[in-house]
C-alpha positions in Angstrom: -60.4 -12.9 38.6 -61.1 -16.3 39.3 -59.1 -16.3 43.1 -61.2 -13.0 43.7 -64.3 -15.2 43.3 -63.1 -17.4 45.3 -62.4 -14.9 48.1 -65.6 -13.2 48.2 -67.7 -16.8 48.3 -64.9 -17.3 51.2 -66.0 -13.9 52.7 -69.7 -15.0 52.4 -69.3 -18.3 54.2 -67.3 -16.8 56.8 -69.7 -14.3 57.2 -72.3 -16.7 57.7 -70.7 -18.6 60.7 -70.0 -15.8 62.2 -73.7 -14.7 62.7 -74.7 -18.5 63.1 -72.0 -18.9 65.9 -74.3 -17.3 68.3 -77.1 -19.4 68.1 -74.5 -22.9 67.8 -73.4 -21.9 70.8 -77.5 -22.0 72.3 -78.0 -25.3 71.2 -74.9 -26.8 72.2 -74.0 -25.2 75.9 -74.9 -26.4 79.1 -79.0 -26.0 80.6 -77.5 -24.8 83.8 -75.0 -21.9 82.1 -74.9 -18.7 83.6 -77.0 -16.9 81.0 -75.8 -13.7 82.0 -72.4 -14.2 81.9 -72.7 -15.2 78.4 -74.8 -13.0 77.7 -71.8 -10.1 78.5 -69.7 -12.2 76.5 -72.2 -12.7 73.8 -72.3 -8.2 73.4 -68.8 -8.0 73.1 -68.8 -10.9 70.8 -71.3 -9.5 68.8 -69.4 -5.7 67.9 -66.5 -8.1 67.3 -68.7 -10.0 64.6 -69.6 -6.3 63.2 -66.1 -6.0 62.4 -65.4 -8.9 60.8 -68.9 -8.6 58.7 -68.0 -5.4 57.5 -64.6 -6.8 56.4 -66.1 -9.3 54.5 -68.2 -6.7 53.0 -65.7 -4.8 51.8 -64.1 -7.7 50.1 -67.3 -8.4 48.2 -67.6 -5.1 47.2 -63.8 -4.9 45.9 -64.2 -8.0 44.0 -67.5 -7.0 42.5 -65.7 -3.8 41.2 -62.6 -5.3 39.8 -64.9 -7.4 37.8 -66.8 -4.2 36.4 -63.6 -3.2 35.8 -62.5 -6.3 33.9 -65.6 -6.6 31.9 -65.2 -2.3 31.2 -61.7 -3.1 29.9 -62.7 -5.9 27.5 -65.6 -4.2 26.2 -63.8 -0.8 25.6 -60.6 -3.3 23.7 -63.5 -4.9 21.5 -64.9 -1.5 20.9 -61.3 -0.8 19.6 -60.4 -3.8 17.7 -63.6 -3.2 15.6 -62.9 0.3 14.9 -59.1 -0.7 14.0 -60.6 -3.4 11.6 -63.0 -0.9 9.9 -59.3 1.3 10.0 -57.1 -0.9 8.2 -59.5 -2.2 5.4 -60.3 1.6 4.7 -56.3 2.0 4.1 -56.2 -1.5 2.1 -59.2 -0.6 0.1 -58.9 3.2 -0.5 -62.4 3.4 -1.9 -64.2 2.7 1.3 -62.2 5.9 2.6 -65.1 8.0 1.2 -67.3 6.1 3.6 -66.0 8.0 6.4 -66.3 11.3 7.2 -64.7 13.9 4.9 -61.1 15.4 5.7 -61.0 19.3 7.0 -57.7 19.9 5.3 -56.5 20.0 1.8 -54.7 16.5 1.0 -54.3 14.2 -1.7 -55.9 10.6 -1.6 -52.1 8.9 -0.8 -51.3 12.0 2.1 -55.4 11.3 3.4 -54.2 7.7 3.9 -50.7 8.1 5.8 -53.2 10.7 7.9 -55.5 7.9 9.2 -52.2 5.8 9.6 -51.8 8.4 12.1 -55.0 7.8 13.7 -54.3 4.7 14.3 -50.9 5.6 16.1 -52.9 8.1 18.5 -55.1 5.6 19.3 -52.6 3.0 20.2 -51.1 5.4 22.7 -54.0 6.2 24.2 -54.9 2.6 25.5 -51.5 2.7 27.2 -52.3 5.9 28.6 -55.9 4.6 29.9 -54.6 1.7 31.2 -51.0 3.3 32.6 -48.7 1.6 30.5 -47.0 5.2 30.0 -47.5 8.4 32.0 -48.2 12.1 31.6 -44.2 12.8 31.4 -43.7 9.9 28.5 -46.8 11.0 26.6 -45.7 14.7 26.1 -42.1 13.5 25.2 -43.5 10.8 23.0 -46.5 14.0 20.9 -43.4 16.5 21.2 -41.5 14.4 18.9 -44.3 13.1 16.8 -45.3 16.4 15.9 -41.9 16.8 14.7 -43.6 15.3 11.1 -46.0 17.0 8.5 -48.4 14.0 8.6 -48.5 14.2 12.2 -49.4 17.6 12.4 -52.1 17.6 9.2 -53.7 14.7 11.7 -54.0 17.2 14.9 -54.5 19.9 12.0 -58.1 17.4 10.7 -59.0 15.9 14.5 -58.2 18.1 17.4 -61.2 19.8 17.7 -62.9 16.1 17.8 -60.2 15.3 20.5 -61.1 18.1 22.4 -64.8 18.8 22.5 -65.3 15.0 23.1 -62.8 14.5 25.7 -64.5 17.8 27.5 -68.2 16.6 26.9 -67.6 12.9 27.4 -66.4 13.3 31.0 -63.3 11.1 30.3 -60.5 12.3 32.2 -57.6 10.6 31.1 -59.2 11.6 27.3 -59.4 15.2 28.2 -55.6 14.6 29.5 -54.3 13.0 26.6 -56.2 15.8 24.2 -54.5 18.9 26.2 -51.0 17.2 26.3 -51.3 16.5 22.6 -52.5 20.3 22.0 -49.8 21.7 23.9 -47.3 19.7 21.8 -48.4 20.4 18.8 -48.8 24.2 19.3 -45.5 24.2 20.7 -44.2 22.5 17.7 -45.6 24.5 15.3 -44.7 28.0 17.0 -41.3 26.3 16.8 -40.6 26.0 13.3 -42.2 24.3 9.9 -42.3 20.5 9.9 -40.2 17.8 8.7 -42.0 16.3 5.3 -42.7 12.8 4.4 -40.8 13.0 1.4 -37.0 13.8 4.2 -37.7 11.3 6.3 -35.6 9.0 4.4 -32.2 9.2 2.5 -30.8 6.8 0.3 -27.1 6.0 -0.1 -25.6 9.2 -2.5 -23.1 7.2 -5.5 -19.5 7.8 -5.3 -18.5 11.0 -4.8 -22.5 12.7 -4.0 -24.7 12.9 -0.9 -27.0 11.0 -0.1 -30.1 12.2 -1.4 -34.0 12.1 -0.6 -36.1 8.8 -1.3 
């Protein structure tokens, strides 16, 4: 950021001798000069300048956006860190859970929790996907295996209609991208067959002579 500052106060100055050239020129040539002659020189001279101040124009204007953009990016990762705080002391201190709003689906307190686990998960991948880390083919491998799991899908179960009608009414395309991509996945997934459960995910080694068995 700091060499894009740099360039547009470059931009600026060079801008300025550009339309000060003309008038350095004035003061500093001859009293007998053919006036005319420069003048012809002076015109094309000047659509030359026009050019070159437009140029510089443009580079102000580029670094003035990149620095919206920076200072858009920082506030929207505050904006998330706070929410992710408020997040993980919810889950530490199950208590403040009822703070928030109520679940839509049927789930114990310990299942409720693992849910906005999940949350957190979604939200993690949709700063990459803002920001590009991951694209459009990654993110619909990356739901079509999450929804694999019962927690996953009792999270899209509780907040896709959020996802949705606020990607669609905030005006957030990459949002209103990652909502439909997760939707897809997760209907697919469903049509596909029941989920895996919390309590498979795991084995533990079976003794001699028995399979392993479920934690």
């Amino acid at each position: 950021m700091e060499r894009l500052v740099w360039t547009a106060l470059a931009g600026v100055l060079i801008l300025g001798l550009i339309l000060a050239t003309p008038f350095i020129l004035m003061a500093l040539g001859p009293q007998d000069a053919d006036w005319a002659k420069l003048s012809q020189i002076s015109q094309a001279y000047g659509a030359l300048s026009v050019i070159l101040s437009a140029g510089a124009l443009v580079g102000v204007a580029a670094s003035l956006a990149y620095q919206a953009r920076q200072t858009r990016i920082a506030t929207e990762e505050t904006t998330w860190t706070a929410h992710r705080e408020l997040l993980l002391l919810s889950l530490a201190e199950t208590e403040f859970l009822a703070c928030w709003e109520p679940p839509s689906i049927a789930v114990s307190l310990e299942e409720w929790r693992r849910v906005v686990y999940a949350n957190l998960i979604i939200q993690d991948w949709e700063k990459s996907f803002r920001f590009g880390l991951i694209n459009d083919d990654q993110l619909a491998r990356t739901f079509e295996m999450h929804f694999r799991g019962q927690i996953a899908r009792d999270h899209w179960r509780n907040s896709r209609t959020f996802y949705l009608s606020h990607a669609v009414s905030g005006g957030d395309r990459r949002l209103r991208r990652l909502a439909e991509l997760a939707d897809r996945a997760y209907e697919a997934a469903t049509a596909a067959g029941p989920p895996v459960p919390s309590a498979d995910y795991f084995v533990r080694p079976g003794e001699p002579g028995q399979s392993a068995s479920a934690v």
